[in-house]
N, CA and C atoms as a LAMMPS dump frame, in Angstrom:
ITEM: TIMESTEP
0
ITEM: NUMBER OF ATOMS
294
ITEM: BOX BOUNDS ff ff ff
-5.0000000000000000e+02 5.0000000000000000e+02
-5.0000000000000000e+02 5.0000000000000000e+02
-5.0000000000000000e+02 5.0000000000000000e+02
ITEM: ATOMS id mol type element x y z
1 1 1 N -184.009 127.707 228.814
2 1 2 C -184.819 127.739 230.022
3 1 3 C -185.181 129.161 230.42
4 2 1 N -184.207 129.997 230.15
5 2 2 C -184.35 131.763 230.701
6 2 3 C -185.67 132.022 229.758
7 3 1 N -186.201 131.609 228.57
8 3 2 C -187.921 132.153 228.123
9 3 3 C -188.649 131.546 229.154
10 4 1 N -188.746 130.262 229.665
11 4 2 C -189.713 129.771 230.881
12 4 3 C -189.446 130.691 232.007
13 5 1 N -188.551 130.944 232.122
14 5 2 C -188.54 131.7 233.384
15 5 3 C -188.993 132.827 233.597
16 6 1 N -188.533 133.833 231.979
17 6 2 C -189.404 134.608 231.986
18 6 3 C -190.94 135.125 232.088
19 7 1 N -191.22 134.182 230.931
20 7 2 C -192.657 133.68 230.954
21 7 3 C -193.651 133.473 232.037
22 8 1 N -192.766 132.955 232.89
23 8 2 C -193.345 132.636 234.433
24 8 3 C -193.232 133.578 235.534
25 9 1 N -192.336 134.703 235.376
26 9 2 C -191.973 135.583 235.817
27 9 3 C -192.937 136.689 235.13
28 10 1 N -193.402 136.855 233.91
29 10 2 C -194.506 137.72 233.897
30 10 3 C -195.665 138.047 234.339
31 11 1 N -196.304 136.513 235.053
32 11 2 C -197.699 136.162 235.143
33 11 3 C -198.438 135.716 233.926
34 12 1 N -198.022 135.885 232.665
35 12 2 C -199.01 135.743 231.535
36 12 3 C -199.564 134.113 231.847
37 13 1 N -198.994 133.208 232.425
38 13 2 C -199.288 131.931 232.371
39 13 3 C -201.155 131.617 232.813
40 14 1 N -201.301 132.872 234.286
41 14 2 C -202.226 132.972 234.894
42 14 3 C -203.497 133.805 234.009
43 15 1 N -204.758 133.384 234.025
44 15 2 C -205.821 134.408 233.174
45 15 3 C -205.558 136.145 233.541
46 16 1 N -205.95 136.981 232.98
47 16 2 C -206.093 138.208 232.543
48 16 3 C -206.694 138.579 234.337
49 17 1 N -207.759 137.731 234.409
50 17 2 C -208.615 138.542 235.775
51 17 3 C -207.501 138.063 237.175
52 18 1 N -206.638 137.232 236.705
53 18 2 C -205.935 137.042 237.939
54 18 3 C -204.483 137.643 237.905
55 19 1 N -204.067 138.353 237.073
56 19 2 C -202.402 138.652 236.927
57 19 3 C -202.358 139.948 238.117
58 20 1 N -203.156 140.735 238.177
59 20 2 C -203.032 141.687 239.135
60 20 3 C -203.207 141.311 240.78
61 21 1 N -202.306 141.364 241.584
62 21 2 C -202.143 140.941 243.196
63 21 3 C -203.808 141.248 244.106
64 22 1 N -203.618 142.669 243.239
65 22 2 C -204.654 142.829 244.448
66 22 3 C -206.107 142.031 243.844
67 23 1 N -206.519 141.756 242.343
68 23 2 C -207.19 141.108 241.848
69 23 3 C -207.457 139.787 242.206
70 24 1 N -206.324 139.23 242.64
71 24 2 C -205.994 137.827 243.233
72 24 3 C -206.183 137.362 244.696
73 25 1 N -205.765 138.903 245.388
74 25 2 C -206.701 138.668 246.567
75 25 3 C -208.046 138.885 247.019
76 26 1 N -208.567 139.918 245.842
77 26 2 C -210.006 139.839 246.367
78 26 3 C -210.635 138.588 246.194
79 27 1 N -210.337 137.911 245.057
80 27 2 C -210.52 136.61 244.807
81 27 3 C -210.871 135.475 245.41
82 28 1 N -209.166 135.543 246.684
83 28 2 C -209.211 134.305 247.57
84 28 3 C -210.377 134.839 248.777
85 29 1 N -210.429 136.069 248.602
86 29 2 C -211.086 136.74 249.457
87 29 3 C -212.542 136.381 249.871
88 30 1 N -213.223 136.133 248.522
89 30 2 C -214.585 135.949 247.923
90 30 3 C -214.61 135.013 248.406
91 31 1 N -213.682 133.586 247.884
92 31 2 C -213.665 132.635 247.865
93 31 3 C -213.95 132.011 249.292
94 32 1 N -213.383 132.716 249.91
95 32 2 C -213.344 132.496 251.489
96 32 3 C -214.58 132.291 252.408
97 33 1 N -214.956 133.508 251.714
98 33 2 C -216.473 134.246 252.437
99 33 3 C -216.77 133.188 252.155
100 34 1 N -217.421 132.72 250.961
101 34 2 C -218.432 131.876 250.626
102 34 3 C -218.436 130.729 250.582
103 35 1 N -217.207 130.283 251.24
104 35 2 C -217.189 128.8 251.614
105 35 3 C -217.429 128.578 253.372
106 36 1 N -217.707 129.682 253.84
107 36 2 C -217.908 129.689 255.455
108 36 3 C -218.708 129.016 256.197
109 37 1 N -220.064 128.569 254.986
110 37 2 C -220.897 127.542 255.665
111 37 3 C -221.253 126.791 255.679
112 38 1 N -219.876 126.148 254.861
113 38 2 C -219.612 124.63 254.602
114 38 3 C -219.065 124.078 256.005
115 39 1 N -219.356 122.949 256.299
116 39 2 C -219.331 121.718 256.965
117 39 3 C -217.697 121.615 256.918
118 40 1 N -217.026 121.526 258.499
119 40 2 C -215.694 121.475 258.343
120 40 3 C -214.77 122.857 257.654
121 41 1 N -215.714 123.971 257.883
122 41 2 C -215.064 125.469 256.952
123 41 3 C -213.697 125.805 257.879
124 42 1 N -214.461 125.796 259.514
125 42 2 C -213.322 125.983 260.035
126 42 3 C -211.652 124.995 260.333
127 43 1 N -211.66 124.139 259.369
128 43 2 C -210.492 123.2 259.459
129 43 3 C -209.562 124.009 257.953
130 44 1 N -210.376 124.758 257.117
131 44 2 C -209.982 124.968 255.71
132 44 3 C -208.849 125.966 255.678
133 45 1 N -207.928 126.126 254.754
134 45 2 C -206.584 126.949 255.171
135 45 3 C -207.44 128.411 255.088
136 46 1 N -206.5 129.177 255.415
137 46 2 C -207.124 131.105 255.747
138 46 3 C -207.155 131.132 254.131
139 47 1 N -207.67 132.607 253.372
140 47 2 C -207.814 133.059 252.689
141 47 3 C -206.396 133.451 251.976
142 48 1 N -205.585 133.824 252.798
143 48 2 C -204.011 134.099 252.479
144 48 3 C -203.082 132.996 252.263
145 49 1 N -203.441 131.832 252.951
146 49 2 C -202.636 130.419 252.82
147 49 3 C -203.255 129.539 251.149
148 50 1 N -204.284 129.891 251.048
149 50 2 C -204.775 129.213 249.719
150 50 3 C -204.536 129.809 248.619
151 51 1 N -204.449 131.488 248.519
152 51 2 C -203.945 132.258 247.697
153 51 3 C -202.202 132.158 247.896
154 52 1 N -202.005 131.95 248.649
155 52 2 C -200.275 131.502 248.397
156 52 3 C -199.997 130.292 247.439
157 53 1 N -200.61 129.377 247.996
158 53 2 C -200.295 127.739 247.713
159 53 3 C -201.033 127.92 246.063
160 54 1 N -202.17 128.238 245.362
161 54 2 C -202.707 128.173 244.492
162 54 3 C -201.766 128.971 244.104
163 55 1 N -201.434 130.518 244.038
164 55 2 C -200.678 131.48 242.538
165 55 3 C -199.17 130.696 242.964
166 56 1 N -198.69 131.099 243.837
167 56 2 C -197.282 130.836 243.777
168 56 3 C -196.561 129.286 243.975
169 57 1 N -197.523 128.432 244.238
170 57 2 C -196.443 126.965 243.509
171 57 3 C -197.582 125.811 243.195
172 58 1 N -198.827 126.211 242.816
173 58 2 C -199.812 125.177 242.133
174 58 3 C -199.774 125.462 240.659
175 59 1 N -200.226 127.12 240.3
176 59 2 C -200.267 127.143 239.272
177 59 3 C -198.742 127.234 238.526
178 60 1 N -197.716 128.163 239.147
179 60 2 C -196.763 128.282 238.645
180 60 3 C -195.967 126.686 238.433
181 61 1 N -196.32 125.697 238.95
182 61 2 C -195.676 124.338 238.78
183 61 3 C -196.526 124.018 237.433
184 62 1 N -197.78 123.961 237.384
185 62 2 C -198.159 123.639 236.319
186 62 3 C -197.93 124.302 235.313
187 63 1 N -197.907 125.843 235.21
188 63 2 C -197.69 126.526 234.109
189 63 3 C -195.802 125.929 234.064
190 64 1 N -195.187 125.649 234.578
191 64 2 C -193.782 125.216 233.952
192 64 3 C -193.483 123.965 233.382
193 65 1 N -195.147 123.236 233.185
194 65 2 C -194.978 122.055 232.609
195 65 3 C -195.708 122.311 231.747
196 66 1 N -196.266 123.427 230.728
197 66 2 C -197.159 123.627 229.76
198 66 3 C -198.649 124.008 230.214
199 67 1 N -199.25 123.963 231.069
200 67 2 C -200.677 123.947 231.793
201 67 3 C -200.934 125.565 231.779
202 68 1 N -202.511 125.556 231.486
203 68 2 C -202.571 126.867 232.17
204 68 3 C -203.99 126.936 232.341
205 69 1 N -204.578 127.503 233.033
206 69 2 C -205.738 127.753 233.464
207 69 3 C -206.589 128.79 232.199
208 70 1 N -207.744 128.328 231.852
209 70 2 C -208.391 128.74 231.352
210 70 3 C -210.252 128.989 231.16
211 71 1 N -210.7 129.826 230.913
212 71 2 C -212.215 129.956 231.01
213 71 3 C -212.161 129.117 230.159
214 72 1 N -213.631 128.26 230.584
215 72 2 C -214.575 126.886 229.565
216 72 3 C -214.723 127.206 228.393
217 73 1 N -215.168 126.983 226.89
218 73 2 C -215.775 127.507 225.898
219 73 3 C -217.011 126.952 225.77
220 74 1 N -217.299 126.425 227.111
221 74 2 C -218.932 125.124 226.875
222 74 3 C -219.6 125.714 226.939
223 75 1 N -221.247 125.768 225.691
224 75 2 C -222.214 126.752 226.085
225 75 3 C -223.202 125.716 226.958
226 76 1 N -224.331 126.969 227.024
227 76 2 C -225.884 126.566 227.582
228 76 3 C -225.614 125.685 229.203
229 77 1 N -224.669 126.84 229.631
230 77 2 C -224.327 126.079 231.059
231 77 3 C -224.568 127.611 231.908
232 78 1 N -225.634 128.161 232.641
233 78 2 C -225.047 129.255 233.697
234 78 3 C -224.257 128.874 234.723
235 79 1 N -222.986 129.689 234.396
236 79 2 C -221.847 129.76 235.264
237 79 3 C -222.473 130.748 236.428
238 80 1 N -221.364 130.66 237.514
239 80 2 C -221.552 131.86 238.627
240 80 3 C -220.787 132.633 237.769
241 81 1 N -220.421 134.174 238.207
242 81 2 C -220.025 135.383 237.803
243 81 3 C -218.885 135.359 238.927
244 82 1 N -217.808 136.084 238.403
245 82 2 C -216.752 135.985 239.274
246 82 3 C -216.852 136.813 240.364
247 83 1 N -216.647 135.958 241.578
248 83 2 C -217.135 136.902 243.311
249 83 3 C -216.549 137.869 243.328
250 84 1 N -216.631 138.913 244.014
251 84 2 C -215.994 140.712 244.537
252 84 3 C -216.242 140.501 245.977
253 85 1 N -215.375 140.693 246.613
254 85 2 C -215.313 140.107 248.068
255 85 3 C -216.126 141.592 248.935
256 86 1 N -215.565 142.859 247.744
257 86 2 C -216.841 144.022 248.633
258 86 3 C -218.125 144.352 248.062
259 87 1 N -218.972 142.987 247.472
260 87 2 C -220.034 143.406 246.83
261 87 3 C -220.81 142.19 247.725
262 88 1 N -219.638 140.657 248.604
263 88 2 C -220.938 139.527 248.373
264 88 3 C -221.73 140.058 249.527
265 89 1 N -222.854 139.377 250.347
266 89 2 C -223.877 139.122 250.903
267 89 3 C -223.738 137.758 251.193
268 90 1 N -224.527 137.341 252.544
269 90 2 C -224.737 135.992 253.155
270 90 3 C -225.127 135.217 252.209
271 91 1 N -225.861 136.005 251.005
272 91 2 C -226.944 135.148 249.774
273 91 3 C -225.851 134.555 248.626
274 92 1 N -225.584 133.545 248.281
275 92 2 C -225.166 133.175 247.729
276 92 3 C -225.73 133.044 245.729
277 93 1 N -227.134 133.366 246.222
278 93 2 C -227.386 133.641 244.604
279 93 3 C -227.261 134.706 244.575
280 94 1 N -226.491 135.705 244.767
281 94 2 C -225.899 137.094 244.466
282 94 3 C -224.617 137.159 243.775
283 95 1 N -223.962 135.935 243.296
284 95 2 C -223.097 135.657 242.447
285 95 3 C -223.384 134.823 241.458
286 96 1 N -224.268 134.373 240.641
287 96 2 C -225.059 133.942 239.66
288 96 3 C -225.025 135.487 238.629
289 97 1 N -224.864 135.192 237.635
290 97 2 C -225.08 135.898 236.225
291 97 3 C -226.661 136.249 236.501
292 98 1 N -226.871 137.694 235.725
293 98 2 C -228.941 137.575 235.612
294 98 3 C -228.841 138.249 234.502
């Protein structure tokens, strides 16, 4: 069990763009912004409560059952580009790939 623990204790379980803290919060950060003008935004947990609950016991539960989060390999699909919480704008096609 002490390799799972380790393992899980490294971060490697989590992608490359998310192992770094502060990477992880700009993240929930983004994430935040840009869900603000959704319908019911203000019922949605803070930016800090979803970045808790997601790294420290969503993914880490799944990564201790084999799971791990990974980018798609599906082509001929434009994805969004991953948000930067000090780059977005009200505009939401400002996180679209060009």
């Amino acid at each position: 069990m002490s390799n799972l623990v380790d393992w899980l204790m490294s971060g490697e379980y989590l992608p490359v763009c998310m192992r770094d803290f502060h990477e992880q919060k700009n993240l929930f950060k983004s994430m935040h912004c840009l869900q603000q003008d959704n319908e019911g935004a203000e019922n949605n947990p803070t930016w800090v409560q979803g970045h808790i609950y997601i790294i420290d016991f969503f993914l880490w539960f799944m990564a201790s059952r084999g799971y791990t989060l990974q980018k798609t390999r599906k082509k001929g699909i434009k994805f969004k580009r991953w948000p930067n919480h000090r780059e977005i704008s009200t505009k939401e096609d400002n996180i679209y790939d060009t």
